[in-house]
C-alpha positions in Angstrom: 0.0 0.0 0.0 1.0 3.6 -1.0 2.4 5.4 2.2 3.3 9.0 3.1 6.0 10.3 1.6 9.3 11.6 1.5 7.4 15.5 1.2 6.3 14.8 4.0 9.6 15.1 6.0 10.0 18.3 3.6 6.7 19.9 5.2 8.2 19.2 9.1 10.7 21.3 7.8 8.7 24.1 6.0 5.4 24.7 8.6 4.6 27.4 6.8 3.9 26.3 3.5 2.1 23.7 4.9 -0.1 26.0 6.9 -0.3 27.9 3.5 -1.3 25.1 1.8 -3.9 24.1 3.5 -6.0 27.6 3.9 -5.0 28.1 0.3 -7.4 24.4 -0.5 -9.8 25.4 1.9 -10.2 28.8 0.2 -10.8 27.6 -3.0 -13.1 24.6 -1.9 -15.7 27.1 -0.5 -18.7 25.0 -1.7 -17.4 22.3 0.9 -18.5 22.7 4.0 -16.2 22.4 7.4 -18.2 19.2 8.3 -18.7 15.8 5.9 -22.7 16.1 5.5 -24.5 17.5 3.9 -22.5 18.3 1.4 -23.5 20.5 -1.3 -25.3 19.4 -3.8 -26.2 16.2 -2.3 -26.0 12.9 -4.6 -23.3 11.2 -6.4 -20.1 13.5 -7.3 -17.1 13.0 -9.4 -14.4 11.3 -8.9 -11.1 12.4 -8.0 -8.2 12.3 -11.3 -6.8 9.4 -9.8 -9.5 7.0 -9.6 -10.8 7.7 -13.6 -7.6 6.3 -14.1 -7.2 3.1 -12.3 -11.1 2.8 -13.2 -10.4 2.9 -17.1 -7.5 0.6 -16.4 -8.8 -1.8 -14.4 -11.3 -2.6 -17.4 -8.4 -4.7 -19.3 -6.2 -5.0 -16.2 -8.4 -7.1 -13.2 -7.0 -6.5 -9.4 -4.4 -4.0 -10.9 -5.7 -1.8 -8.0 -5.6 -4.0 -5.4 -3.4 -3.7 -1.7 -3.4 -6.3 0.6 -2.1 -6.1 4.2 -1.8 -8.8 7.0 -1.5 -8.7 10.9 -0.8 -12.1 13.3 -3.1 -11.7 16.4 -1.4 -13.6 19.2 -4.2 -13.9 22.2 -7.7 -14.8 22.7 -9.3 -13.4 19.7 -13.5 -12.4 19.8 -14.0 -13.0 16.3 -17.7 -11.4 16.6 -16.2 -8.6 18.4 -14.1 -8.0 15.8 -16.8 -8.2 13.0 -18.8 -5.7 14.9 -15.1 -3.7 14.9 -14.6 -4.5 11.2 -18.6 -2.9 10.4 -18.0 0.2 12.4 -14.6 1.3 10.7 -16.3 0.5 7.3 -19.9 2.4 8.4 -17.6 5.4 9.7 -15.5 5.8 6.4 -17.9 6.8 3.3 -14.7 6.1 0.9 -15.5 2.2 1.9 -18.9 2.4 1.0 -18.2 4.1 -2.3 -18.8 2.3 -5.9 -19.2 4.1 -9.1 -21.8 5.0 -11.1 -21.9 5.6 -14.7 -24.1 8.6 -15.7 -25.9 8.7 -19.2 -23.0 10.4 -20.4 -20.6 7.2 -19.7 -19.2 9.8 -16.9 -18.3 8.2 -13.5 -20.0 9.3 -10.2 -19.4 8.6 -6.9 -21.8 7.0 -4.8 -21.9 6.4 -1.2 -24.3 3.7 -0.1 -25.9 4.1 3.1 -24.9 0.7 4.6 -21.5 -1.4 5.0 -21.2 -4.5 3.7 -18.4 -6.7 5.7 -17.0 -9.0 2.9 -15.3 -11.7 5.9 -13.8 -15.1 4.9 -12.5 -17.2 7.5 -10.5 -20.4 7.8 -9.6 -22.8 10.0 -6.1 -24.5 9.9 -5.7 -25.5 13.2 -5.7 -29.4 11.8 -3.0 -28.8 9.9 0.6 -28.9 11.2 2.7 -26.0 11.8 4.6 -26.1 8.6 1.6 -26.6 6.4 -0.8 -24.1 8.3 2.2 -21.8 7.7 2.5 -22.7 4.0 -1.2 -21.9 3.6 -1.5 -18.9 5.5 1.1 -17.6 2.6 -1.1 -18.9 0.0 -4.1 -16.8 1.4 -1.6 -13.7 1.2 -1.1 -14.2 -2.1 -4.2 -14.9 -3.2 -5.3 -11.7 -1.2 -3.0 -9.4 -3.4 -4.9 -10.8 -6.1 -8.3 -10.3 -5.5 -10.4 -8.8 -8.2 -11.8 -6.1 -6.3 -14.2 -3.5 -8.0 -15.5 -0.1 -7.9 -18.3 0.2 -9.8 -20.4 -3.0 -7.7 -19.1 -1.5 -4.7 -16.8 -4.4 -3.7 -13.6 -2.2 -2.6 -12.4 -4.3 0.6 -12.2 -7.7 1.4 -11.4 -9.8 4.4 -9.9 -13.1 5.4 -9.6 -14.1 9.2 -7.3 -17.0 9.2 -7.1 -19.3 12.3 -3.5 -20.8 12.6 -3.4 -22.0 16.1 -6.0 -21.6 19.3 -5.0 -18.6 20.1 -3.5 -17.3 17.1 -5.0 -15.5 14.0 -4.2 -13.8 10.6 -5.9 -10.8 9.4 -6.1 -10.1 5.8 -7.3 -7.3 3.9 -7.5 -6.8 0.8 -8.7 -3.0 -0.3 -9.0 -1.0 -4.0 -6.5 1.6 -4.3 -8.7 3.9 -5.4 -10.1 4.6 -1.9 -7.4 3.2 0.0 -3.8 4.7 0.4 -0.8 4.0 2.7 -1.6 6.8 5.4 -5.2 5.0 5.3 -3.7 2.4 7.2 -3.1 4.0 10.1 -6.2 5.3 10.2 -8.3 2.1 9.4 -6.0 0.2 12.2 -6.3 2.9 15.0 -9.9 2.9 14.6 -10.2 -1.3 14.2 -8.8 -1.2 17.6 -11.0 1.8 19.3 -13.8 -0.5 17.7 -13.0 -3.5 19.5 -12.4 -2.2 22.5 -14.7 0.4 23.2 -17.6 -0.9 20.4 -18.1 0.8 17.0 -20.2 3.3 18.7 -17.4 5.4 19.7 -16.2 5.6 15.4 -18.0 8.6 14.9 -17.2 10.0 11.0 -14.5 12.4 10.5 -14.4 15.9 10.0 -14.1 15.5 6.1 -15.2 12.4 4.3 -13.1 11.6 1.1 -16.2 12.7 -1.5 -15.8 15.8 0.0 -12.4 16.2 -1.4 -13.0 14.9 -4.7 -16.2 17.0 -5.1 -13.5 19.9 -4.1 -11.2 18.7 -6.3 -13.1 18.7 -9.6 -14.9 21.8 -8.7 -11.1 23.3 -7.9 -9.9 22.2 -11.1 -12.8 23.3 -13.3 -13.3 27.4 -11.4 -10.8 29.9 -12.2 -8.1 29.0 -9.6 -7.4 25.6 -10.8 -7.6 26.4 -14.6 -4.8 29.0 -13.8 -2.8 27.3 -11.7 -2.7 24.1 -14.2 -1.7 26.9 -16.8 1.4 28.4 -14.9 2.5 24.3 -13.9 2.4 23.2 -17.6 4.7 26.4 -18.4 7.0 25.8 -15.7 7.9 21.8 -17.8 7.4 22.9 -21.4 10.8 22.4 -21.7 11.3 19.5 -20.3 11.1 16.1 -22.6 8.1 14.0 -22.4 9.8 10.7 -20.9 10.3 7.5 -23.1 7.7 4.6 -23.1 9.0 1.0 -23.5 8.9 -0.6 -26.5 7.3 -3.6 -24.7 5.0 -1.5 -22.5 5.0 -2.6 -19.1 6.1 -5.5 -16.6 6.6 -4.9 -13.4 9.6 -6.2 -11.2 11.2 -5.8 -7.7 14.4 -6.2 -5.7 15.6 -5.1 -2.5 17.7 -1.9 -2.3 19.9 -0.2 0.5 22.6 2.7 0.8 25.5 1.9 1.9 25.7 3.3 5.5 29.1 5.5 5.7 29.0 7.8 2.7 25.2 8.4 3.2 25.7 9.4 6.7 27.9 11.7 6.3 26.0 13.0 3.5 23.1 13.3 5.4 25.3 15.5 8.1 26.5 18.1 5.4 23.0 18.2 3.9 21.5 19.0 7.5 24.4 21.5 8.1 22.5 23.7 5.2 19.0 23.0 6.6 18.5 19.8 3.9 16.3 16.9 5.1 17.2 13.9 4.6 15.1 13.6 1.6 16.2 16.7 0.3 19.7 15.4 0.4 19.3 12.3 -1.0 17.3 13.6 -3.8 19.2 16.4 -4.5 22.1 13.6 -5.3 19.9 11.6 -7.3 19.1 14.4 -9.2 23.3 14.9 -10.2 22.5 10.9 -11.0 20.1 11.7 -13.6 21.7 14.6 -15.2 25.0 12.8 -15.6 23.2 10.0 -17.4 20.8 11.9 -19.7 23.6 14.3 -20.5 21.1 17.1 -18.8 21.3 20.4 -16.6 18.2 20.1 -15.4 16.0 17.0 -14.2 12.5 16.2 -13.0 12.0 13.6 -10.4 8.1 12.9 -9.4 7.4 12.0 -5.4 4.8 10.4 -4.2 2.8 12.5 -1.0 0.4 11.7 1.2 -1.9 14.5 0.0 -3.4 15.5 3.1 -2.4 19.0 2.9 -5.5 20.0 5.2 -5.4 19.0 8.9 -9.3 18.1 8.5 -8.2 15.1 5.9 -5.9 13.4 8.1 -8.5 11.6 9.5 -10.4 10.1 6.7 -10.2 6.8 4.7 -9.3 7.6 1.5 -7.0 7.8 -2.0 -5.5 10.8 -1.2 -1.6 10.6 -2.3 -0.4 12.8 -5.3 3.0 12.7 -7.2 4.5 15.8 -7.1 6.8 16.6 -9.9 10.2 18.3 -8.5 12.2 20.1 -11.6 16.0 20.5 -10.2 18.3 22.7 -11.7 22.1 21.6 -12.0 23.3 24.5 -14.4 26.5 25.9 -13.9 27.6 23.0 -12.4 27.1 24.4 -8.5 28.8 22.9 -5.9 26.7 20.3 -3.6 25.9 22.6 -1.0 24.7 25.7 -3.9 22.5 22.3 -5.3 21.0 21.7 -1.5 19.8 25.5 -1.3 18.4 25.0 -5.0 17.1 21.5 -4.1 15.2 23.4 -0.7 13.6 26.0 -3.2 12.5 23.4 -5.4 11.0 21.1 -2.7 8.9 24.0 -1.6 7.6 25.3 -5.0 6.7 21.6 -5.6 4.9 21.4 -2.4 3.2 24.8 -3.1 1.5 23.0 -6.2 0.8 19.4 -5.1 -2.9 20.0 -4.8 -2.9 19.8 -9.0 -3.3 16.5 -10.0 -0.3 15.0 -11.8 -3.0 12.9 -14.1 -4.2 16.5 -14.9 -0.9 17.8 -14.7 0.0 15.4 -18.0 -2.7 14.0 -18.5 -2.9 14.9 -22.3 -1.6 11.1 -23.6 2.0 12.8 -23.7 3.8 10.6 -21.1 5.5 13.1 -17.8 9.0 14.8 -18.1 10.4 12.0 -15.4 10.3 8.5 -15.4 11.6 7.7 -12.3 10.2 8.4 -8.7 11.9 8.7 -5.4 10.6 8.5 -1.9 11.9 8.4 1.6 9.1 6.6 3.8 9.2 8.2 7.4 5.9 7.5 9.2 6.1 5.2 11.9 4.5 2.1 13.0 0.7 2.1 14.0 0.6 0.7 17.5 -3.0 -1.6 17.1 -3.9 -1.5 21.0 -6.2 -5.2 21.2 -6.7 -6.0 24.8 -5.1 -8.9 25.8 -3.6 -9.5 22.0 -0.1 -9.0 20.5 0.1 -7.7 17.6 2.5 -8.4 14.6 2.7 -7.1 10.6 3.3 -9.5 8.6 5.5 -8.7 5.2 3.0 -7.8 2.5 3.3 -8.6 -1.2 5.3 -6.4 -3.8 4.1 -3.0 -4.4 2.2 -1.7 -7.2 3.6 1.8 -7.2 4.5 2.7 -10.8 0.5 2.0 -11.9 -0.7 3.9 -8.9 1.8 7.0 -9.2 2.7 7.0 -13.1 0.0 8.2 -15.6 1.7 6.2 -18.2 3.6 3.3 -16.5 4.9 2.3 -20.0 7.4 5.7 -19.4 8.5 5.0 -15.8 11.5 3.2 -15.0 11.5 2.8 -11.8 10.1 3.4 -8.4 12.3 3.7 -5.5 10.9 3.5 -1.8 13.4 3.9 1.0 12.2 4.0 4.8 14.7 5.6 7.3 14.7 3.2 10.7 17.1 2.3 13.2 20.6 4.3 11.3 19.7 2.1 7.8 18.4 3.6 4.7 16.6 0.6 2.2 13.8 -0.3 0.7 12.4 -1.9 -2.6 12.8 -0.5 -5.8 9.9 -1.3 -8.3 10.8 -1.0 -11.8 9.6 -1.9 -15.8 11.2 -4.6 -16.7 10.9 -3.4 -20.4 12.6 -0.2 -19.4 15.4 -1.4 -17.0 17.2 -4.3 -15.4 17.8 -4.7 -11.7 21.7 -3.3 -12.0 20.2 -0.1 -13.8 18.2 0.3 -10.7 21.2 -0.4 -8.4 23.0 1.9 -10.4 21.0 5.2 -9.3 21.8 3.8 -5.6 25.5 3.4 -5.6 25.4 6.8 -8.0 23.8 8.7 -4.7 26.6 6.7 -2.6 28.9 8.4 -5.1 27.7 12.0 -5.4 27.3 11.8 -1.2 31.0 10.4 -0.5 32.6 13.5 -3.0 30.0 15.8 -1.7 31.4 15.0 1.8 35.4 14.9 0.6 34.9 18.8 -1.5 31.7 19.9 -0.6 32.8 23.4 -2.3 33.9 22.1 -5.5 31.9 22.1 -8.7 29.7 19.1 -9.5 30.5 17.1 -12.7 27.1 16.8 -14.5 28.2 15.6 -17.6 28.0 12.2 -19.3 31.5 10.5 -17.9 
């Protein structure tokens, strides 16, 4: 599942244009009131850019939009406790009781129906011995991942409770990406366990209810604001290079990635010395990366962000993450700390814009000016208070970023999500097989390890952006 985002460590560091941000959606969303219902206009609304694409592609491509996540439950589970827990979360969320409907125009609406439905498998496989229970359990993952979920008959989350020993379970969950993101995870697990506890009475709905924001958003993007702003953003890459699609399209593939510990350390400590996050830092040498391959003085490197630029949304259920494009400029060959003042400007223009869709953005059938994304995961670990019960994640299956975050997937190379935890930096790299092979994607990690360790050894000197 998509997460929040290396921006996001960017906005810690720059409050204000965070607090800017968020009046500046609020004032253009006037029509949306301060509380989820009613809205105006009552009745079905549009969707959000976003989910008009994965809906059009999940026509030819079945469970392309799906997530799946898995907790062990260690303790003595009350499985119609938790179904009552499981019913609240999804009556308290209107984004998981959303399908689409087609208007007599063929255009998509969103629809909220009025009741949950609790889509709950279970299995025993207490008969079965450790080893096979085990190997089944992972089956039920898998299968999971797969599941053909679907927005337009409503069927946008799906459950299996698995039960591996007497007091052991596995919780499953299977959820469309088009009303699901990372930061939704938090969100759905805090409340599953307020739920249990203290009954799905207490889930009352939040402030702002995810058809709230895409009624804003395609009211936003149709009014005067929007028009303009989308304007002054297309200007700002018309001289940037549409990226490249595969000859072969699109295959997805994963591996395992990590920075090497020394040189990206001390990086992080000269980036920090000029007010650089981490993220800043390490994207500010990917961006050197980039230029020295494409034989460039300027690159664009898309993000993923959680979106939630208003405090009201943080709250809610929903698909909320964007891809914010970041255009870096390397003329003149500056020296890395004159590139980690640029790098800061650019990370805050970016952030000024990220409530403009990116499927708007370039959403003209010309592919974006990047094709590879960088992140740097730092949200923590949800806590999922169960009295009595201990609680474990178990690993999920590969990520589907590059269909969720690219408007043309056939362009992207690669996605690359690091998370930040205990002094280590790695992650897992998903890339296009028809674009790039697993030592290209290595590549643009020992390149940062590169630019970092001469960064740190001549820090004033002139970068090399050229082709070497």
């Amino acid at each position: 599942m998509a997460g929040p985002a290396g921006l996001e460590g960017a906005l810690a560091a720059l409050p204000e244009a965070k607090r800017e941000l968020a009046r500046l959606m609020l004032a253009a969303r006037r029509p949306v009131p301060a509380h989820p219902a009613p809205r105006s206009g009552a009745g079905p609304v549009p969707p959000t850019a976003l989910q008009t694409r994965l809906w059009r592609r999940e026509r030819t491509h079945p469970a392309v939009a799906t997530g799946s996540h898995a907790l062990r439950l260690t303790g003595p589970l009350d499985p119609r406790r938790l179904d009552r827990a499981l019913t609240g979360v999804l009556y308290r969320h209107e984004a998981l009781r959303t399908r689409l409907v087609r208007s007599t125009a063929d255009q998509p609406r969103l629809h909220v129906d009025e009741e949950p439905v609790l889509r709950l498998t279970r299995a025993d496989l207490t008969g079965f011995t450790p080893q096979a229970a085990a190997e089944r359990t992972a089956l039920q993952l898998t299968e999971s991942a797969s599941t053909v979920l679907d927005l337009e008959t409503g069927r946008t989350s799906a459950f299996r409770l698995l039960r591996t020993a007497p007091d052991e379970h596995v919780l499953v969950l299977a959820s469309h990406l088009a009303v699901f993101d990372g930061w939704s995870s938090g969100v759905f697990l805090a409340d599953l366990a307020a739920g249990y506890r203290e009954g799905p009475e207490i889930l009352t709905p939040p402030e702002l209810q995810f058809p709230d924001y895409a009624d804003w958003q395609h009211r936003w993007l149709a009014g005067p604001d929007g028009t303009a702003e989308l304007a002054r953003r297309r200007a700002v890459f018309a001289a940037d290079p549409p990226a490249l699609r595969a000859p072969g399209g699109f295959e997805r593939g994963h591996l395992p990635v990590r920075l090497a510990r020394g040189p990206v350390e001390a990086g992080l400590e000269l980036g920090a010395a000029e007010g650089a996050t981490p993220f800043m830092t390490l994207l500010a040498a990917l961006a050197v990366v980039l230029a020295r391959r494409d034989g460039r003085t300027s690159v664009v490197i898309g993000t993923p962000a959680a979106g939630r630029f208003a405090a009201p949304l943080e709250g809610a259920v929903g698909q909320y993450t964007t891809v914010v494009p970041i255009r870096l400029d390397l003329a003149g060959g500056p020296a890395f700390r004159e590139l980690l003042h640029r790098t800061r400007t650019a990370v805050a223009d970016a952030l000024a814009h990220q409530r403009l869709p990116v499927d708007v953005l370039f959403g003209d059938g010309t592919p974006p000016p990047y094709n590879v994304l960088f992140a740097l995961h730092n949200y923590p670990a949800v806590p999922l208070d169960l009295p009595g019960i201990e609680v474990g994640q178990l690993p999920g299956p590969p990520a589907r970023h590059l269909e969720l975050y690219s408007p043309d997937p056939a362009a992207a190379l690669a996605c690359v999500g690091l998370v930040e935890r205990d002094g280590e930096i790695g992650g897992t790299a998903e890339y296009n097989r028809h674009a790039a092979t697993p030592e290209d994607v290595r590549g643009l990690l020992t390149g940062i390890e590169e630019v970092l360790d001469r960064a740190v050894a001549a820090p004033g000197s002139p970068l090399v952006t050229a082709r070497h």
